[in-house]
Structure formats: structure tokens, C-alpha cells
C-alpha positions, -999 to +999 in steps of 0.1 A: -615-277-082-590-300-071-555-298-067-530-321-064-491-309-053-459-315-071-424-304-057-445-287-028-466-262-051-504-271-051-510-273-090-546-278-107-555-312-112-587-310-126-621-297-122-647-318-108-675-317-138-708-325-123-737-328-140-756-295-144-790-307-133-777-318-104-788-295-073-760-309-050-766-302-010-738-319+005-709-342-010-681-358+014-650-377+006-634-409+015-621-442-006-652-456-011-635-487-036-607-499-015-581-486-046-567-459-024-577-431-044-604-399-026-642-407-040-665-384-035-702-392-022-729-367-037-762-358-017-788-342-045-821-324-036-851-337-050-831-363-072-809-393-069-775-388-050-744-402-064-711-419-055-681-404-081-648-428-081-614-418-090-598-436-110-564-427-099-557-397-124-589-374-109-613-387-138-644-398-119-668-423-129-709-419-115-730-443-097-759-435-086-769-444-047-799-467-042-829-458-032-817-420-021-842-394-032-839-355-019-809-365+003-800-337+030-769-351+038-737-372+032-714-390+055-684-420+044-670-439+073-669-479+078-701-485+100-696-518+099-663-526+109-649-547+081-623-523+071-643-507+039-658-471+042-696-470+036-719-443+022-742-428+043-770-406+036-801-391+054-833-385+029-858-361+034-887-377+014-898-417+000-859-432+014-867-468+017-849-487+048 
């Protein structure tokens, strides 16, 4: 659930609707498209993970991550220094470098 707050009082903005055959293990958040809107990175077990970006009014539009099977984890920080945040993710099985 996310909230968003008007005149100081936290109101619902909208419910983050994830697919149901996900099986989510970790998910982090950062502005992963330079718009300045919160993206949210997805780590899935036993599946592709997914990067979800916000479109400015908390509708989110999927992507998945390449090459990220079983991910255990899910980080978004710029790792590279060039100013943009990057996804990263740890898998547990057949994660090519």
C-alpha cells in the first residue's frame, strides 16, 4: 500500500498490484528513470525479477530485469558514478555475469 500525504494527513494512494504468480523475496526503491518519481526494483524466487516505474500518479509499468532468475536480493544505488541509480541484484541459481 502506498500513501501519499495531502495537507499533512497520509491518504491512500494506491495499491501496488503485483502479479499473483509472483513469489517476491525482496523489492527496494529508488528513481530508477531519472523522472523523479520512487520505482520499485522486484527480486522473485525461482522466476524473473522485475523493475516497476511510476509514472508520476503511482500507476507502475513492468520490466522485467535481464538475465535474473531466483533472485535473493535487491539493492538501487548509482554504482557507477554517472549520476543515475542502477539495479542490483544477487541470484541464487543460472545468473549470467
Amino acid at each position: 500500500m502506498l500513501k501519499r500525504f495531502d495537507a499533512g494527513q497520509a491518504v491512500e494512494a494506491t495499491a501496488l498490484q503485483t502479479n499473483p504468480k509472483w513469489s517476491t523475496r525482496n523489492a527496494a526503491v529508488g528513481d530508477l528513470n531519472g523522472d523523479g518519481y520512487p520505482d520499485i526494483a522486484v527480486a522473485n524466487r525461482e522466476m524473473t525479477s522485475y523493475v516497476c516505474l511510476n509514472d508520476g500518479k503511482l500507476h507502475f509499468d513492468y520490466h522485467p530485469l535481464k538475465d535474473s532468475p531466483s533472485a535473493a536480493t535487491v539493492a538501487i544505488a548509482d554504482m557507477n558514478g554517472d549520476g543515475a541509480n542502477d539495479v542490483i541484484y544477487a541470484c541464487r541459481i543460472r545468473a549470467k555475469a
